[in-house]
KETOR-668433 format. One record per residue (C-alpha): residue number from 1; z negated, y negated, x negated; residue in three letters. Coordinates in steps of 0.25 Angstrom, whole numbers, plus 5000, padded with zeros to 4 digits. Each point is the difference from the previous one (the first is absolute). Last residue first. Layout:
N
REC    n    up  north  east  res
REC  NUM     Z      Y     X  ALA
...
//
This chain:
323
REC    n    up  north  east  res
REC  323  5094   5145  5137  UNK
REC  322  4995   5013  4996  UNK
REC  321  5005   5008  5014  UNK
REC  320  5015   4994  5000  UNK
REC  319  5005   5010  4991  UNK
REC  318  4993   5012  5002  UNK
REC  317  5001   4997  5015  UNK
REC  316  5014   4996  5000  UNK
REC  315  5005   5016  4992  UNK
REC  314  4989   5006  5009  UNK
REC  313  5010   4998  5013  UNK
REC  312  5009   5010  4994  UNK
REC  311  5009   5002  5013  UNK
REC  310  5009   5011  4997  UNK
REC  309  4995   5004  4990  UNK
REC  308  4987   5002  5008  UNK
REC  307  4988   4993  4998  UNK
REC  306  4991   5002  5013  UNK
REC  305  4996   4990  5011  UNK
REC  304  4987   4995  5000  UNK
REC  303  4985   5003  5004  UNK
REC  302  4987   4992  4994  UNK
REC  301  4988   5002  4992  UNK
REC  300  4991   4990  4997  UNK
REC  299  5002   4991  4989  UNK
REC  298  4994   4988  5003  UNK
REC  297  4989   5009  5008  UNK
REC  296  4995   5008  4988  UNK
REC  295  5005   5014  4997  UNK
REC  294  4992   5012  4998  UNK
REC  293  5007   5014  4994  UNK
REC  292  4996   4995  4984  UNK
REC  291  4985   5000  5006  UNK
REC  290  5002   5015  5001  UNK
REC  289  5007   5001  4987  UNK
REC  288  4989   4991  4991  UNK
REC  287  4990   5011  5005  UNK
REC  286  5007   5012  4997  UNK
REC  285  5002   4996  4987  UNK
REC  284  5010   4990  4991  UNK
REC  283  4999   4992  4989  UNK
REC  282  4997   5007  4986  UNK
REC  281  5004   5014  5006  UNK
REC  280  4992   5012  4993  UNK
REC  279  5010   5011  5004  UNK
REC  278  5004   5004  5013  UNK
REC  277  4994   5015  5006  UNK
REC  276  4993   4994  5013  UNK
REC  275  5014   4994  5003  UNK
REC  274  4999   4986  5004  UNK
REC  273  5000   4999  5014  UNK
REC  272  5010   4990  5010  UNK
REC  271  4999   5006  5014  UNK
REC  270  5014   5004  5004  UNK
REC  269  5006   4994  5014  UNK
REC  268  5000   5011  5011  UNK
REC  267  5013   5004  5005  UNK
REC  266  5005   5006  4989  UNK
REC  265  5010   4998  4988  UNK
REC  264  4991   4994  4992  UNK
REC  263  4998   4986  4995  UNK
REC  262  4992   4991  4988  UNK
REC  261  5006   4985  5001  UNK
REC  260  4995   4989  4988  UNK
REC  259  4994   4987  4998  UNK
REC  258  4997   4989  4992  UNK
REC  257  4991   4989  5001  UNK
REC  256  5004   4993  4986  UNK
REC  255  5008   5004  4990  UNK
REC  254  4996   4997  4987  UNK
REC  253  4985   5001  5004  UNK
REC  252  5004   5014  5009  UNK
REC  251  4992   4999  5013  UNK
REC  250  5003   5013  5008  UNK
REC  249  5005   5002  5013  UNK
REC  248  5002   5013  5011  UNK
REC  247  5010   5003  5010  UNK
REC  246  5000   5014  5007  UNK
REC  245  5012   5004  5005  UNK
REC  244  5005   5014  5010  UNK
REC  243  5014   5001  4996  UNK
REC  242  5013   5002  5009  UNK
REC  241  5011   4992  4992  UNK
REC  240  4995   4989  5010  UNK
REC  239  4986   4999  4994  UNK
REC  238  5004   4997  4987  UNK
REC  237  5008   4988  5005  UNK
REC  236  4987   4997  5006  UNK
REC  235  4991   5000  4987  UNK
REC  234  5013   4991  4993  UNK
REC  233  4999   4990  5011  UNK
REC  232  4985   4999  4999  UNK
REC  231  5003   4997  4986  UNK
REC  230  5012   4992  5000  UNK
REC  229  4994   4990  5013  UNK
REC  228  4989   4999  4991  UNK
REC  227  5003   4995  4987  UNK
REC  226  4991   4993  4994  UNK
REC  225  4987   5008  5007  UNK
REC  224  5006   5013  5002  UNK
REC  223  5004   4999  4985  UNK
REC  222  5012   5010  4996  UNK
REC  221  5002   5015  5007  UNK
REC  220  4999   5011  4989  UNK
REC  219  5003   5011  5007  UNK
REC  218  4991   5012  5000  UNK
REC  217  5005   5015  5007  UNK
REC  216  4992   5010  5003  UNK
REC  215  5003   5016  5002  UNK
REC  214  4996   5008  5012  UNK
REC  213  5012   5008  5001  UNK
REC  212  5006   4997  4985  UNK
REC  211  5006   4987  4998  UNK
REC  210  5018   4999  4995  UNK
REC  209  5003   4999  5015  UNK
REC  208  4993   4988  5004  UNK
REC  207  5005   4992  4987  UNK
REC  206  5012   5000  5008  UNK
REC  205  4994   4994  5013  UNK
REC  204  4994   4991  4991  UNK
REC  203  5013   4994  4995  UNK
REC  202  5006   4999  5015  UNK
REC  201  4989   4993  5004  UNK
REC  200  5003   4989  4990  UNK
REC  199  4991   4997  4987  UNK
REC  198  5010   5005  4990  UNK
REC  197  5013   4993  5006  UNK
REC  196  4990   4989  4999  UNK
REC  195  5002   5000  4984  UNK
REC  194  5016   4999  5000  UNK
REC  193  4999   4988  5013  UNK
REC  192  4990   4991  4990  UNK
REC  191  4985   4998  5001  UNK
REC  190  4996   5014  5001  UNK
REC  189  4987   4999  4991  UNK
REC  188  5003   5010  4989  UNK
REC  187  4997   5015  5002  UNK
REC  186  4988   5009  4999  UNK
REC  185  5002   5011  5012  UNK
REC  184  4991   5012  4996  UNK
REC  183  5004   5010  5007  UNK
REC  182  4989   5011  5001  UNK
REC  181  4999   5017  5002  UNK
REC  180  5017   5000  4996  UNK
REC  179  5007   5011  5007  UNK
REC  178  4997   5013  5002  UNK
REC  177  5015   5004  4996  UNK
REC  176  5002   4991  4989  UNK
REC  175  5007   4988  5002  UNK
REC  174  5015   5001  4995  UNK
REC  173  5004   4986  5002  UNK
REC  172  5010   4993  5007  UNK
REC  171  4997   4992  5012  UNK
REC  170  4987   4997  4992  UNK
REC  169  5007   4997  4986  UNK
REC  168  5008   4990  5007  UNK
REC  167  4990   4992  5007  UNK
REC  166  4991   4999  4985  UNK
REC  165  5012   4997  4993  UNK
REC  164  5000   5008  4989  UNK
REC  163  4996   5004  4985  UNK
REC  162  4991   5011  5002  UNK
REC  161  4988   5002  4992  UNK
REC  160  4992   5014  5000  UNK
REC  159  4986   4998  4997  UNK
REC  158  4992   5015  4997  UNK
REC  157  5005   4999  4986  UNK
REC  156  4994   4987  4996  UNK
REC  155  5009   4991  4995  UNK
REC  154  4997   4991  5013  UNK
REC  153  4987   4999  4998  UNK
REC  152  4999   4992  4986  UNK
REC  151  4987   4996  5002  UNK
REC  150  5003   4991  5012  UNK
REC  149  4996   4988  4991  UNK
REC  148  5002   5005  4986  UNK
REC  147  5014   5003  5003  UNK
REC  146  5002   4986  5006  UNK
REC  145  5010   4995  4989  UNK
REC  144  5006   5016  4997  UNK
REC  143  5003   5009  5011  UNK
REC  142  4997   4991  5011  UNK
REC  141  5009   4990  4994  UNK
REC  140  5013   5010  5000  UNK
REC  139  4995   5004  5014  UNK
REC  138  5002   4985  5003  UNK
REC  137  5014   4998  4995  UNK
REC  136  5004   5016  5005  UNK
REC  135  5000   4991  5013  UNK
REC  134  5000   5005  5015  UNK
REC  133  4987   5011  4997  UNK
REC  132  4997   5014  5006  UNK
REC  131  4988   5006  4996  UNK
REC  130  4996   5014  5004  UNK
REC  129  4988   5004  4997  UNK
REC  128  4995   5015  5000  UNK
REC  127  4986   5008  4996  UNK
REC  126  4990   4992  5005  UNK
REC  125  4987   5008  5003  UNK
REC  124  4991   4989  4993  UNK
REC  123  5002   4986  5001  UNK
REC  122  5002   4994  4987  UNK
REC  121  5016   5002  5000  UNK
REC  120  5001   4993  5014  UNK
REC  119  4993   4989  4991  UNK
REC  118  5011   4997  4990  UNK
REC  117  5011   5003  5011  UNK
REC  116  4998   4988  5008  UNK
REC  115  4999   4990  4987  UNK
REC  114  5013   5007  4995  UNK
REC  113  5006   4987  5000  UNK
REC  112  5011   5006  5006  UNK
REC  111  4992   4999  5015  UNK
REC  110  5012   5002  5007  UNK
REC  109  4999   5011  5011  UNK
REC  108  4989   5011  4994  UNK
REC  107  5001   5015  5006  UNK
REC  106  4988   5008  4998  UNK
REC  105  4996   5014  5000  UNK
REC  104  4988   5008  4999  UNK
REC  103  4992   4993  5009  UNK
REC  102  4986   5008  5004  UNK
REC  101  4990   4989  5001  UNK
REC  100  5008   4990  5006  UNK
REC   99  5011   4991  4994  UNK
REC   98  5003   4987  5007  UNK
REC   97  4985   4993  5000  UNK
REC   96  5002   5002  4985  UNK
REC   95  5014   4993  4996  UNK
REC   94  4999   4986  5005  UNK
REC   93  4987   4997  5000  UNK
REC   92  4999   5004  4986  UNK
REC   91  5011   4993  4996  UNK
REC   90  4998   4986  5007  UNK
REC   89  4986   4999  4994  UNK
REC   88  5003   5007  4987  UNK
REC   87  5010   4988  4998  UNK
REC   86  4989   4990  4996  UNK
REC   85  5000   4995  4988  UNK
REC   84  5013   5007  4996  UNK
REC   83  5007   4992  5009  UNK
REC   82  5011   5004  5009  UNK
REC   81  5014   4998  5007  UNK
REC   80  5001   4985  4998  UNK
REC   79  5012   4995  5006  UNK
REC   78  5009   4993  4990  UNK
REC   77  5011   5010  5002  UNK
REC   76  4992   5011  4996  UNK
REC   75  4987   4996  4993  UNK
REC   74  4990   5009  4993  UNK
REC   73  4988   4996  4995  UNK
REC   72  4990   5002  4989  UNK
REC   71  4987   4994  4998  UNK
REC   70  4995   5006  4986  UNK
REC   69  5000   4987  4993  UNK
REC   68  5011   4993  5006  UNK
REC   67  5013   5009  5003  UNK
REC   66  5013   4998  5007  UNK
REC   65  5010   5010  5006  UNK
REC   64  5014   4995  5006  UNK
REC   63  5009   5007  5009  UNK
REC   62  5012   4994  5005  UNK
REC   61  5007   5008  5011  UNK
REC   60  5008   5010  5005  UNK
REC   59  5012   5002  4987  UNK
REC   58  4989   4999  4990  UNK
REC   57  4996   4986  4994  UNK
REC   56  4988   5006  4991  UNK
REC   55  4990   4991  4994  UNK
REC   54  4987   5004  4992  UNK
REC   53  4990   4994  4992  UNK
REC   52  5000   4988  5008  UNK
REC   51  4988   4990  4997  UNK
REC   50  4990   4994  5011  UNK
REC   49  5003   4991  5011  UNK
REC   48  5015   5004  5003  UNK
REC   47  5011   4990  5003  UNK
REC   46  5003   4995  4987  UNK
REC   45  4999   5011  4994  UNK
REC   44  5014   5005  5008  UNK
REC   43  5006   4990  4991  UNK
REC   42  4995   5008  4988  UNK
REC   41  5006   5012  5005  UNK
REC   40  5014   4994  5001  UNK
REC   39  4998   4997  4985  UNK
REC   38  4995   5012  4996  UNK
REC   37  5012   5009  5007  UNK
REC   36  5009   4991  4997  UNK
REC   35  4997   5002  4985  UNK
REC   34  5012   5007  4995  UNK
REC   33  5009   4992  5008  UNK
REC   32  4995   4987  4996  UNK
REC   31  5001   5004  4987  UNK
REC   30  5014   5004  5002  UNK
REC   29  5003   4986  5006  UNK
REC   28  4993   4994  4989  UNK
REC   27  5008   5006  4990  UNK
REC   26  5015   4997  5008  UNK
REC   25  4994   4984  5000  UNK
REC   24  4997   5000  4985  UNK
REC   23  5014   5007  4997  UNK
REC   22  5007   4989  5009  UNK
REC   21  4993   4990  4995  UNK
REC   20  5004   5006  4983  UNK
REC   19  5014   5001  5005  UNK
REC   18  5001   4987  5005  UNK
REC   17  4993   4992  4987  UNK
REC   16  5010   5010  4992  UNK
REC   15  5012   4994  5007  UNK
REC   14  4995   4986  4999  UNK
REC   13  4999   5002  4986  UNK
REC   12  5014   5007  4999  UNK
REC   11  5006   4987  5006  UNK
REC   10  5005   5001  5014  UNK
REC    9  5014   5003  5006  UNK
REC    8  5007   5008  4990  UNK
REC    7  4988   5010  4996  UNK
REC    6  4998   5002  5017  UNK
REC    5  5014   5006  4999  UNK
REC    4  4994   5010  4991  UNK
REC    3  4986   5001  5008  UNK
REC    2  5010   5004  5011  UNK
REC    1  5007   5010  4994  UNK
//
């Protein structure tokens, strides 16, 4: 109808000129649709160094993988997660000082870049990982773009991932009767109030009761020396949920000083070790571990008040420690 009243009010050139605009525009919209995917990701280039080979915008977070040569990385909302130059650094200290000799089962807390699992499959004696991941986005990712970097550990059949919240999967899950001989705490700097529910002592009380009676506990604890007040909160938040803490560092390249909590539901505070039956490790031995424990006088250890949920004090420190 409106094409016919068009008809009397402009000439049928004009008319054909309108249609033919308005055809052009209604294809370009579709292309643009079709390929918003490419073109957002393009934009996102601009802000990387080396090329994107894969984007996701998943309902957590934006995650983004690059590749130069064969330096991979990972980035989850612009913060660098790792490198594939140097990510056996933070992974082996990571995961071996947690599991001893006689470990049979582990439960891992983020970590869905199956990094953390990769090696727990080389230490002899594991027979069970639990893996429990916020975003199917990055399990999707793990399973095929970085499948040659964690060696495809997470479609092996002792790795059982679980999508969920790590708090809500604690005061939920059905943890086997024995409990877990490690927790291996691998999650993202708590630099917002959802990531510092997960660094609280209410959280670690939780992660408590899923250990085995003489069972260890990791976390992942950020830079002691570019975020200090974070660090040395996070090792007494620890504390408060009733552990016994030992801190330890690493230098990571990519990283920087990096550091890391190892604790025990003891009174004595556990003596960092890598387990006589480890595999060959690139970076890390007995030696490396026990000069990990020593911390330099700019960053010498200090005492503060716990992370609660109610109070979640790490949320500033995280924020405010790399300005």
């Amino acid at each position: 109808m409106s094409i016919f009243l068009l008809r009397h009010v402009v000439s049928g050139r004009q008319l054909v000129t309108a249609l033919c605009a308005l055809a052009a525009a209604l294809g370009l919209i579709a292309t643009l649709l079709v390929h918003s995917h490419d073109i957002e990701t393009t934009g996102r280039q601009q802000l990387y160094a080396d090329p994107i080979i894969a984007y996701r915008h998943s309902a957590y977070q934006e995650i983004v993988v690059t590749r130069r040569g064969d330096d991979l990385r990972l980035y989850l909302d612009g913060g660098l997660q790792f490198c594939t130059r140097d990510e056996y650094r933070y992974t082996e200290s990571l995961v071996y000082p947690a599991v001893s000799d006689g470990a049979r089962s582990v439960l891992v807390l983020g970590g869905g870049d199956g990094l953390a699992a990769r090696e727990l499959l080389r230490q002899p004696g594991i027979e069970q990982i639990v893996q429990v991941e916020l975003d199917p986005a990055v399990i999707e990712l793990a399973r095929t773009t970085l499948r040659d970097v964690n060696a495809g550990s997470l479609d092996n059949p002792r790795v059982h991932v679980v999508i969920d919240d790590a708090m809500s999967w604690l005061r939920g899950a059905a943890v086997p009767p024995a409990g877990f001989d490690a927790v291996i705490v691998d999650l993202r700097d708590p630099d917002t109030p959802v990531l510092g529910r997960l660094y609280s002592t209410e959280f670690y009380a939780l992660a408590a009761r899923a250990l085995a009676p003489g069972g260890l506990m990791v976390v992942q604890a950020g830079s002691p020396y570019s975020t200090p007040t974070a660090f040395w909160r996070i090792i007494s938040t620890i504390r408060s949920a009733g552990y016994a803490v030992t801190p330890y560092h690493v230098h990571v390249p990519t990283f920087g000083d990096w550091g890391f909590a190892l604790a025990r539901l003891t009174d004595i505070a556990p003596t960092p070790a890598v387990p006589s039956t480890a595999p060959a490790l690139r970076f890390l031995d007995q030696q490396v571990l026990e000069a990990a424990t020593v911390f330099s006088g700019d960053i010498r250890p200090r005492t503060l008040d716990p992370s609660t949920l109610d109070n979640p004090h790490i949320v500033e420190d995280m924020r405010h420690g790399w300005d």
